[in-house]
LOPALO-411246 format. One record per residue (C-alpha): residue number from 0; x, y, z. Coordinates in nm, 4 decimals, m for minus. Layout:
  pos         x         y         z
  NUM         X         Y         Z
...
***
This chain:
  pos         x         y         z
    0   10.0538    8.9060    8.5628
    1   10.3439    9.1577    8.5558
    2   10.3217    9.3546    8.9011
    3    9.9782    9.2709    8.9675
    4    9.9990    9.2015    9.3648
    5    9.6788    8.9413    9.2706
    6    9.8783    8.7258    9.0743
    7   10.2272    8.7007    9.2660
    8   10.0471    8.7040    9.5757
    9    9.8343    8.3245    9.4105
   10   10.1184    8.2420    9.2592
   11   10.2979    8.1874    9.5801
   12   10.0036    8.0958    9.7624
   13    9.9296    7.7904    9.5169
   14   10.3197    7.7050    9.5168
   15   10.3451    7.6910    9.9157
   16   10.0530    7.3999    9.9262
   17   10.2158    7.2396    9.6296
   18   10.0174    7.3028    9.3445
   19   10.1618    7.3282    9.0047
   20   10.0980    7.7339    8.8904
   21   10.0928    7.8204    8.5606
   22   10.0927    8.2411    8.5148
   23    9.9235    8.2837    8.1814
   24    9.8432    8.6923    8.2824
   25    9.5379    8.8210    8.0810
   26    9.4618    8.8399    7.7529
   27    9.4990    8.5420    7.4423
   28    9.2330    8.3256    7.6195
   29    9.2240    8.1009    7.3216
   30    9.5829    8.0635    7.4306
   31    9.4768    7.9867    7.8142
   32    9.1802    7.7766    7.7260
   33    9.4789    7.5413    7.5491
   34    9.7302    7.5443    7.8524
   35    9.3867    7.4495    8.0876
   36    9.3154    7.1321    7.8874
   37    9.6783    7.0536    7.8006
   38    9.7757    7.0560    8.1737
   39    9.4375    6.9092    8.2828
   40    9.4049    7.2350    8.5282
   41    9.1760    7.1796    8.8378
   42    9.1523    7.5426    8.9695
   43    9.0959    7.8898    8.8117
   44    9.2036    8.1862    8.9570
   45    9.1146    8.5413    8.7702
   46    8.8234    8.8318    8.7876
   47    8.5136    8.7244    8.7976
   48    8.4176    8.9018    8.4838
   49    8.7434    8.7178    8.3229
   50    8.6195    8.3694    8.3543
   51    8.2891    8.4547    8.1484
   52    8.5266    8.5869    7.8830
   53    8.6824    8.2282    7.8877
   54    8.3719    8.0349    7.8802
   55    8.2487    8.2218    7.5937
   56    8.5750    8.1991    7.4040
   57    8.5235    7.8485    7.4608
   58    8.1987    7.8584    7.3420
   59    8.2940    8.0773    7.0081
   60    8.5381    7.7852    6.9078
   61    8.2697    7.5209    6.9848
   62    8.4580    7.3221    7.2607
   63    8.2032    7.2197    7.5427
   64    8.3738    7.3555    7.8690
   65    8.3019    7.1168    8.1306
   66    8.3379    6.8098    7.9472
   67    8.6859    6.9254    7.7993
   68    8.7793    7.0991    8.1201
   69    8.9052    6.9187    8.4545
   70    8.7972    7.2942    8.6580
   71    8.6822    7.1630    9.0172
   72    8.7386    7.5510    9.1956
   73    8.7425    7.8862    9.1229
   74    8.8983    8.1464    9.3249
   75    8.7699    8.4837    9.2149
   76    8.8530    8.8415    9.3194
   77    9.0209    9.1933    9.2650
   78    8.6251    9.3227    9.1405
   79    8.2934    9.3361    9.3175
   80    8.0553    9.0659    9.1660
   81    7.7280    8.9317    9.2913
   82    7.5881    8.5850    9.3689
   83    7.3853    8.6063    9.0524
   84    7.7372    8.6524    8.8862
   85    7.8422    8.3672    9.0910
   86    7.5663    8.1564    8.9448
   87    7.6307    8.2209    8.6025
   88    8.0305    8.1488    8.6537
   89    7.9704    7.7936    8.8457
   90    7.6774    7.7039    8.5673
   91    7.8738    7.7978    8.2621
   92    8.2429    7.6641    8.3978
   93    8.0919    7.3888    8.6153
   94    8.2871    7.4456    8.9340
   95    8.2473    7.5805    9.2812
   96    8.3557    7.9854    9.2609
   97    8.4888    8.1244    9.6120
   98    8.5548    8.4506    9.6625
   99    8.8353    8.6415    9.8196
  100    8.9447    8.9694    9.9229
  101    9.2615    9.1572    9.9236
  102    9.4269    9.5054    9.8806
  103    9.7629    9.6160    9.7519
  104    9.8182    9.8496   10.0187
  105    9.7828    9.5639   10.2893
  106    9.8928    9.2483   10.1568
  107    9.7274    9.1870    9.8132
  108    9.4730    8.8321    9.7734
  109    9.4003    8.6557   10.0946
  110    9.2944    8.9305   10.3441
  111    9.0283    8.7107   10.3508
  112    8.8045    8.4806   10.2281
  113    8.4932    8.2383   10.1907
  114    8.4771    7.8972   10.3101
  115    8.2485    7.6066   10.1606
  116    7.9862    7.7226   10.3394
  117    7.9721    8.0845   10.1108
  118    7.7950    8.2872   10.4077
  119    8.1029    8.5532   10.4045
  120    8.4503    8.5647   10.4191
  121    8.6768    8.4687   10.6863
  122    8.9349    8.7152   10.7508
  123    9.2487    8.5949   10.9314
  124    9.2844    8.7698   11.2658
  125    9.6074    8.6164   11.3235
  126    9.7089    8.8926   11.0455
  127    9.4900    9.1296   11.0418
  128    9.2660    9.3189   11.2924
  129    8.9303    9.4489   11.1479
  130    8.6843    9.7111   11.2413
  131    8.3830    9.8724   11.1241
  132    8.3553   10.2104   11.1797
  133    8.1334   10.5381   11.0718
  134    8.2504   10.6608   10.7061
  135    8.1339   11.0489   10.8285
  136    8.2239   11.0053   11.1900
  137    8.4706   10.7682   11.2063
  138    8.3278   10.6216   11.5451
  139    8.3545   10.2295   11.5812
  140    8.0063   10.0379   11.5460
  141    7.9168    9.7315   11.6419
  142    7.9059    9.3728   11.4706
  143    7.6032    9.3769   11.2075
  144    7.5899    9.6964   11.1276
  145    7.7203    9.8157   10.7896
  146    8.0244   10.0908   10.7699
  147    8.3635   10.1320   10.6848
  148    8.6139    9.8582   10.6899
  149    8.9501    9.9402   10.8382
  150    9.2510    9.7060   10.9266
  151    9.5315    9.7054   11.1595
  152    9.8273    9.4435   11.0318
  153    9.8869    9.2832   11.3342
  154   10.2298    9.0481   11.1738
  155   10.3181    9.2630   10.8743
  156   10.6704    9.3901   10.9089
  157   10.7593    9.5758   10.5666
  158   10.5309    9.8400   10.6006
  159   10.2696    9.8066   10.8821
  160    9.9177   10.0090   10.9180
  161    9.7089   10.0929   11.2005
  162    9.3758   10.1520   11.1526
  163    9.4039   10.1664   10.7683
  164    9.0697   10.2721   10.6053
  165    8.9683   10.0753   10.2933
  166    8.6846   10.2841   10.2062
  167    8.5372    9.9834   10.0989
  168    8.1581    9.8880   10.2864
  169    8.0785    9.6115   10.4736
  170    7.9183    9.4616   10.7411
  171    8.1088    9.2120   11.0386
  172    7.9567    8.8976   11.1601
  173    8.1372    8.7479   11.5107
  174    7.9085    8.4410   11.5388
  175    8.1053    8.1040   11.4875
  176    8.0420    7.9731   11.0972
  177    7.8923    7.6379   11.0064
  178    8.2397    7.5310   10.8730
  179    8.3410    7.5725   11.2525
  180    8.5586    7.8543   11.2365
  181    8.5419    8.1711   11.4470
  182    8.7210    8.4275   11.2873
  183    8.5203    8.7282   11.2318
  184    8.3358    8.7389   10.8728
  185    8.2576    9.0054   10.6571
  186    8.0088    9.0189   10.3790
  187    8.0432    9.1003   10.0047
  188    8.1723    9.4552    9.9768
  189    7.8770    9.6745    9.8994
  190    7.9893    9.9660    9.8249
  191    8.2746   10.2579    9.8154
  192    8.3128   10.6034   10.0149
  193    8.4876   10.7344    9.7869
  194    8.4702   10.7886    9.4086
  195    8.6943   10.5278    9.2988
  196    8.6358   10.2765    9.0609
  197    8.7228    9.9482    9.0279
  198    8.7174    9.8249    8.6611
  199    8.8707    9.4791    8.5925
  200    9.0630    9.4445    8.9043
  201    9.2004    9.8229    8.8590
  202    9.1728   10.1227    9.0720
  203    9.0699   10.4307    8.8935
  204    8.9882   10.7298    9.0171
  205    8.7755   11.0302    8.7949
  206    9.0829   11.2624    8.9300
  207    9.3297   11.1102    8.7494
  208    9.0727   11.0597    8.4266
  209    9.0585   11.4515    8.4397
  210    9.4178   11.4844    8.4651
  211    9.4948   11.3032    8.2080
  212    9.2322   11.4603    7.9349
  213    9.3690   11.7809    8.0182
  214    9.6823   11.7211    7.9163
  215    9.5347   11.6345    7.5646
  216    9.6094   11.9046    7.3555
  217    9.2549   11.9826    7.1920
  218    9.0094   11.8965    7.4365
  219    8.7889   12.0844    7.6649
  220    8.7252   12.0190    8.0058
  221    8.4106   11.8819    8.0086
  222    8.3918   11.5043    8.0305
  223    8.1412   11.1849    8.1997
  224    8.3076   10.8743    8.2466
  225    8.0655   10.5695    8.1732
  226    8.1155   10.2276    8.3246
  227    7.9065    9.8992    8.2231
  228    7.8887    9.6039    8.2320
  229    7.7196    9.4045    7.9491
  230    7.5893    9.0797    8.0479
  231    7.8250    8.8411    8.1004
  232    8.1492    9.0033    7.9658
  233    8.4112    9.2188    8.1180
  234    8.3582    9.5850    8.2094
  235    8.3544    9.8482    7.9692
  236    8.4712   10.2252    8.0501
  237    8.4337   10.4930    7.7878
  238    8.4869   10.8528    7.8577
  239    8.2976   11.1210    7.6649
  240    8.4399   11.4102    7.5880
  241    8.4356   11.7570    7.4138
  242    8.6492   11.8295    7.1638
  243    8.7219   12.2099    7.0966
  244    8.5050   12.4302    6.8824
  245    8.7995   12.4725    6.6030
  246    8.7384   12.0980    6.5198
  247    8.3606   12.1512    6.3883
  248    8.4669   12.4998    6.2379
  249    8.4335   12.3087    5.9916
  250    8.3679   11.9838    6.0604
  251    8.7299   11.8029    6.0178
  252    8.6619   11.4336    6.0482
  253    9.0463   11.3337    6.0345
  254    9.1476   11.5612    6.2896
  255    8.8633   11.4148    6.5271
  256    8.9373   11.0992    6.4534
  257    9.2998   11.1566    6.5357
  258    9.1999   11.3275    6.8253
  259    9.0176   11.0744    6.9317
  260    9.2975   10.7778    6.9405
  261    9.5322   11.0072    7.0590
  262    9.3046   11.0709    7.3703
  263    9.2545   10.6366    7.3711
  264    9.5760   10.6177    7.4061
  265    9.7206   10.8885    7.6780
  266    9.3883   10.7721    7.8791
  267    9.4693   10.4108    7.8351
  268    9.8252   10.4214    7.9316
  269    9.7535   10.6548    8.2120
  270    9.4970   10.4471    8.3659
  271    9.6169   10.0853    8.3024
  272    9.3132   10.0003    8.1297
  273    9.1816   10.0044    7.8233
  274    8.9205   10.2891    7.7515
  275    8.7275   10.3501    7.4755
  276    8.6898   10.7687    7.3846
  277    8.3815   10.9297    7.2279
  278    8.4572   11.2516    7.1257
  279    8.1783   11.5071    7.1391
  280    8.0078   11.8217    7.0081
  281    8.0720   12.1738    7.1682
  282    7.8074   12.2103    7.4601
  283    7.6819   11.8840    7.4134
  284    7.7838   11.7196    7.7745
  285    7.5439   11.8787    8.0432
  286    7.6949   12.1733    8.2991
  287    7.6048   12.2142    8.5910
  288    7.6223   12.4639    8.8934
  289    7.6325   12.2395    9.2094
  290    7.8632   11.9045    9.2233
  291    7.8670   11.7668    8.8450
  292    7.8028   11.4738    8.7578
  293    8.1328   11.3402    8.6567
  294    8.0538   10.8991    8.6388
  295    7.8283   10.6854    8.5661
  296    7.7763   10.3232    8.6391
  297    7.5456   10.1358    8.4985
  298    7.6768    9.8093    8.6723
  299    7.4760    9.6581    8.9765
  300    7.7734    9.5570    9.1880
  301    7.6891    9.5653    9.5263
  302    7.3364    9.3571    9.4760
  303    7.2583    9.0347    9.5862
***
């Protein structure tokens, strides 16, 4: 998992209970199905989106999952995902998914999380102090009603924050759980204030897309960035862009197609993640005079 504060932050979680933790990082799931069965694994930890990728692997080489898999849990995070994403997870990988929360900027996995009981996640108020406030505003509101989630590390010594705003959406519950606790709960994260995206566990922001096309030599500056998410299999971003007129004057397919994995690449490297580029026409990607309309996202995230 490289420098991924999800992964070291498991990997030391897992080792301080005294599990065995095997970091297999992403990618070669063919590989990672093998070390799951050879090591009789009881508990996945990963994106969401990731362990759909794994089942269908699985699925491709015709090995039946939860008969050749010991999987009891699954701890799932660093993406938004709904319950009818949970549903399909625990049905295909036949185990009981939990959900947990983190960010880098705080402490990574573990800010909080859900209990058996799955009616939000506890957040650990011995670390961390939360509040909802108003994203415009920024006034405090009360338990129940949905806002802005900030944090105040309460323990944290390297590099604490006071009143640290997540931009991330929520809504607080006080009221004591079934499970018995009675730390303070928050529910799936709904939505964003700002325009970041969050595509397979990382941040990206449309600034730093149109930073990085721009220093493409041979591209013009008008762009949409286009996120989905087919059913059941890891996000997708692709960026469309224009390439300049001299390219269809005439039309040299080479130098597009040149173009085109030279702009794969910069983006991809820039970013972190992959992206795939489709290179378009002069005057093909719609202006506009007010605020244009720079992403879409064809993924329903925050349902459910």
């Amino acid at each position: 998992y490289g420098l991924f504060t999800g992964g070291l932050g498991f990997h030391l979680g897992f080792e301080t209970v005294g599990a065995t933790t095997i970091p297999v990082s992403g990618g070669l799931t063919e590989r990672q199905l093998m070390l799951m069965e050879d090591f009789g694994a009881t508990v996945l930890s990963c994106t969401p989106s990731y362990s759909i990728v794994l089942a269908e692997e699985a699925e491709a080489a015709g090995i039946d999952f939860k008969k050749r898999m010991k999987l009891r849990v699954g701890i799932f995070g660093a993406e938004p995902w709904t319950n009818e994403m949970r549903q399909t997870i625990e049905e295909r990988l036949g185990l009981v998914s939990f959900d947990i929360y983190g960010l880098t900027e705080i402490i990574g996995p573990g800010v909080s999380v859900e209990c058996e009981h799955h009616n939000g996640l506890h957040i650990f108020e011995d670390h961390f102090l939360p509040e909802i406030i108003d994203p415009d505003t920024g006034a405090s509101l009360p338990y129940g009603e949905e806002g802005e989630l900030v944090f105040t590390t309460l323990t944290k010594e390297a590099m604490p924050v006071i009143r640290y705003r997540t931009r991330d959406l929520t809504i607080l519950h006080a009221e004591k759980c079934e499970c018995g606790r009675t730390l303070v709960r928050m529910e799936k994260i709904r939505g964003r204030t700002d325009d970041m995206l969050i595509i397979r566990g990382v941040n990206v922001f449309p600034s730093l897309v149109e930073s990085t096309l721009l220093s493409v030599d041979g591209l013009e500056p008008y762009y949409q960035i286009v996120v989905d998410r087919p059913k059941d299999q890891l996000d997708k971003l692709e960026v469309l862009v224009e390439a300049r007129k001299s390219y269809f004057e005439p039309v040299d397919m080479q130098a597009l197609e040149e173009l085109r994995k030279r702009a794969e690449h910069t983006l991809s490297s820039g970013l972190g993640v992959g992206v795939d580029v489709k290179l378009m026409g002069p005057h093909t990607i719609e202006r506009s005079i007010g605020k244009a309309k720079r992403v879409v996202d064809k993924r329903d995230l925050y349902k459910g």
